[in-house]
C-alpha positions in Angstrom: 91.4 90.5 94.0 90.0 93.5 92.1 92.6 95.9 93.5 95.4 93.1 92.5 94.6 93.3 89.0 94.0 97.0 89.3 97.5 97.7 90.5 99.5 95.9 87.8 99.6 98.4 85.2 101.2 101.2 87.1 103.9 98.8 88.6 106.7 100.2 86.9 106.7 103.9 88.1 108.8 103.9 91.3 106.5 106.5 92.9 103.0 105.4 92.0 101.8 103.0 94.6 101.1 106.2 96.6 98.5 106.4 99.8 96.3 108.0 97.6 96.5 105.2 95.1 95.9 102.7 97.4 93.1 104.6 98.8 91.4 104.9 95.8 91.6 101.0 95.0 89.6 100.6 98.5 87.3 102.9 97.5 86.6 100.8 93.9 86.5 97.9 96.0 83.9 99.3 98.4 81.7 100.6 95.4 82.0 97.2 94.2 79.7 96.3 97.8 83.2 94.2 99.0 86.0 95.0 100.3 89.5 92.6 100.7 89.7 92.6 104.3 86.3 91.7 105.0 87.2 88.5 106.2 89.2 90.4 109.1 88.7 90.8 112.7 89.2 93.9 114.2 92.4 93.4 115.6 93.9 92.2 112.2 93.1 95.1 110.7 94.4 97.0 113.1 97.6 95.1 112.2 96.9 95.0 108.5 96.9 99.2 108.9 100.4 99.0 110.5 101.9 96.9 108.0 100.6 99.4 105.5 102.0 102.2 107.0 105.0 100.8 107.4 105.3 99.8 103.9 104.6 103.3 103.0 107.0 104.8 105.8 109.7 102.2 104.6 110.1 101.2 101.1 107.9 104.2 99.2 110.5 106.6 100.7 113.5 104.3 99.8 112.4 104.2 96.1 111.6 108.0 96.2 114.9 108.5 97.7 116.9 106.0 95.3 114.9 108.0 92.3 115.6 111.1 93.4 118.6 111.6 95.8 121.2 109.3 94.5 123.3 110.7 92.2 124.6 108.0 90.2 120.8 106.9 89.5 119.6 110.4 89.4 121.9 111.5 86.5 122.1 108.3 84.6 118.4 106.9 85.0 115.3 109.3 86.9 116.1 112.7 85.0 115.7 111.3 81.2 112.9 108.4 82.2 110.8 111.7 84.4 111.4 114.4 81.4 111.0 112.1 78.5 107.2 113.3 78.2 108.3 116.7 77.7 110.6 118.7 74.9 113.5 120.6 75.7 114.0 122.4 78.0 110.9 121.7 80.0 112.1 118.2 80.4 114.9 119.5 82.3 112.9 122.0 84.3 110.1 119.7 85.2 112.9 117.1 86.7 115.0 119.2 88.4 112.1 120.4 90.2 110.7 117.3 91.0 114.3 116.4 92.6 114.1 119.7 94.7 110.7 118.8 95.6 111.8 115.4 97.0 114.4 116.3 98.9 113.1 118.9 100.7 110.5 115.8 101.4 113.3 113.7 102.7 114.7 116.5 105.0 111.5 117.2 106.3 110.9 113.6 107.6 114.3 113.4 108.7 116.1 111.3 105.6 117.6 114.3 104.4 121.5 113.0 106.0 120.9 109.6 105.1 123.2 107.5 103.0 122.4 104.9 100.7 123.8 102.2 103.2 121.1 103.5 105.8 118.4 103.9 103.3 119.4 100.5 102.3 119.3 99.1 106.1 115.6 100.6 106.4 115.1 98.8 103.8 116.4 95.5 105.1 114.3 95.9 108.3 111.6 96.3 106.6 111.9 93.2 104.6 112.8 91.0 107.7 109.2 92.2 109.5 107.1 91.5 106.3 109.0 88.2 106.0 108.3 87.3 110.0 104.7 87.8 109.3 104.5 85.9 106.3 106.2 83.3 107.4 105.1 80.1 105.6 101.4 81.6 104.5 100.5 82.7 101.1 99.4 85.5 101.8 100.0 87.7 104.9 96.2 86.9 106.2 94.9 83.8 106.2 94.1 82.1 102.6 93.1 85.7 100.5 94.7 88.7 99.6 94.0 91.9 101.5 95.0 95.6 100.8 98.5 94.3 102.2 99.4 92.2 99.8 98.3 94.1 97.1 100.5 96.9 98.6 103.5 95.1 99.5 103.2 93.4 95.7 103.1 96.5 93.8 106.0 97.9 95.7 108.3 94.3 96.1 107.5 93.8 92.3 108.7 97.5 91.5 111.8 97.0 93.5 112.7 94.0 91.8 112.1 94.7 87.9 113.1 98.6 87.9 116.6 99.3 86.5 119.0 101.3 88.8 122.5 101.7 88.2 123.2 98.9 90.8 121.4 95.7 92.4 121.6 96.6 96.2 118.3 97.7 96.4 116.8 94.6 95.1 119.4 92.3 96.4 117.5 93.3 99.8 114.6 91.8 99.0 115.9 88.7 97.8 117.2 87.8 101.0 113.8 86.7 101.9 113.2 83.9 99.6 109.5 83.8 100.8 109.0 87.4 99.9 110.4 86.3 96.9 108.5 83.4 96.5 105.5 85.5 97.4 105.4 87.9 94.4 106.2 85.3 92.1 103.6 83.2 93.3 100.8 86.5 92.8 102.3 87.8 89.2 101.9 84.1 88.0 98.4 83.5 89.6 96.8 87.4 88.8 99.0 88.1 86.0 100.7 85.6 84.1 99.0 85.7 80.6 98.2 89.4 81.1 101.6 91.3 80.3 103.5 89.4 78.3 106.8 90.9 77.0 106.9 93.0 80.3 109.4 92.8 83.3 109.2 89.7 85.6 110.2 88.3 88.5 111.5 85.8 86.9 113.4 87.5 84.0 115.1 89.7 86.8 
């Protein structure tokens, strides 16, 4: 529950539900003397682990590469939002760099060549396993919220209340209307008194 509430204030950045971030909201759980798959079998967290990775694999490279390799939301959106910290011309440097950084990212694991209708397929396949193992649960084990749903969560909810200059990605997830119903069923039980005037689910 802890790393629920923890996650919600970074939601909006595209790139910060990192490995690293989500490792770090274990280790506060641990040093808390609980952790959220606890009530896990060995084998489910073997599964829980793949999930993970695939959300990682999946839809943290699709938002990196909607951020940073489409040019439409590259030029419009990602370079003014990731150099607004910064005075001129460091705001430009410091984004354009990021954008090389990225992309020799994607090339490296093989999405350097990909279009936005492939990205956007990943994408879908992605969303149609997380939905299969849903199904009609709350949450994707048993009755509580593990590191999964936290993860899936902070990356569905980003997908869905970011602006981009189009609706494709987010149309994707709201195909699966109990992935949908899903994070709106977590922002109002976690969060629904805690961010008022922010983004929603339901405002999107």
């Amino acid at each position: 529950m802890q790393l629920l509430l923890l996650c919600r204030p970074f939601c909006k950045c595209v790139t910060c539900l990192s490995k690293w971030f989500v490792g770090q909201m274990q280790n506060i759980c641990l040093h808390l003397g609980h952790s959220l798959s606890d009530g896990l079998d060995e084998v489910q967290k073997a599964e829980m682990k793949a999930y993970m990775e695939l959300v990682n694999n999946m839809l943290l490279t699709a938002e990196l590469y909607l951020q940073w390799c489409d040019e439409a939301t590259v030029g419009e959106i990602t370079h003014a939002r990731y150099g607004s910290p910064y005075p001129w011309p460091l705001n430009h440097i410091l984004a354009y760099q990021k954008q090389w950084e990225v992309k020799r990212k994607m090339k490296a694991i093989g999405w350097g060549n990909k279009t936005l209708d492939q990205v956007l397929e990943d994408v879908d396949q992605c969303c149609q396993a997380l939905s299969q193992r849903l199904g009609t649960q709350p949450y994707f084990f048993n009755k509580q919220p593990t590191e999964l749903d936290a993860l899936v969560f902070g990356h569905l909810y980003t997908i869905l209340t970011t602006q981009l200059t189009n609706d494709e990605l987010s149309e994707k997830v709201k195909n699966y209307s109990n992935l949908l119903a899903f994070c709106r069923r977590i922002e109002q039980h976690y969060f629904e008194d805690r961010g008022k005037g922010s983004s929603s689910i339901r405002s999107s």
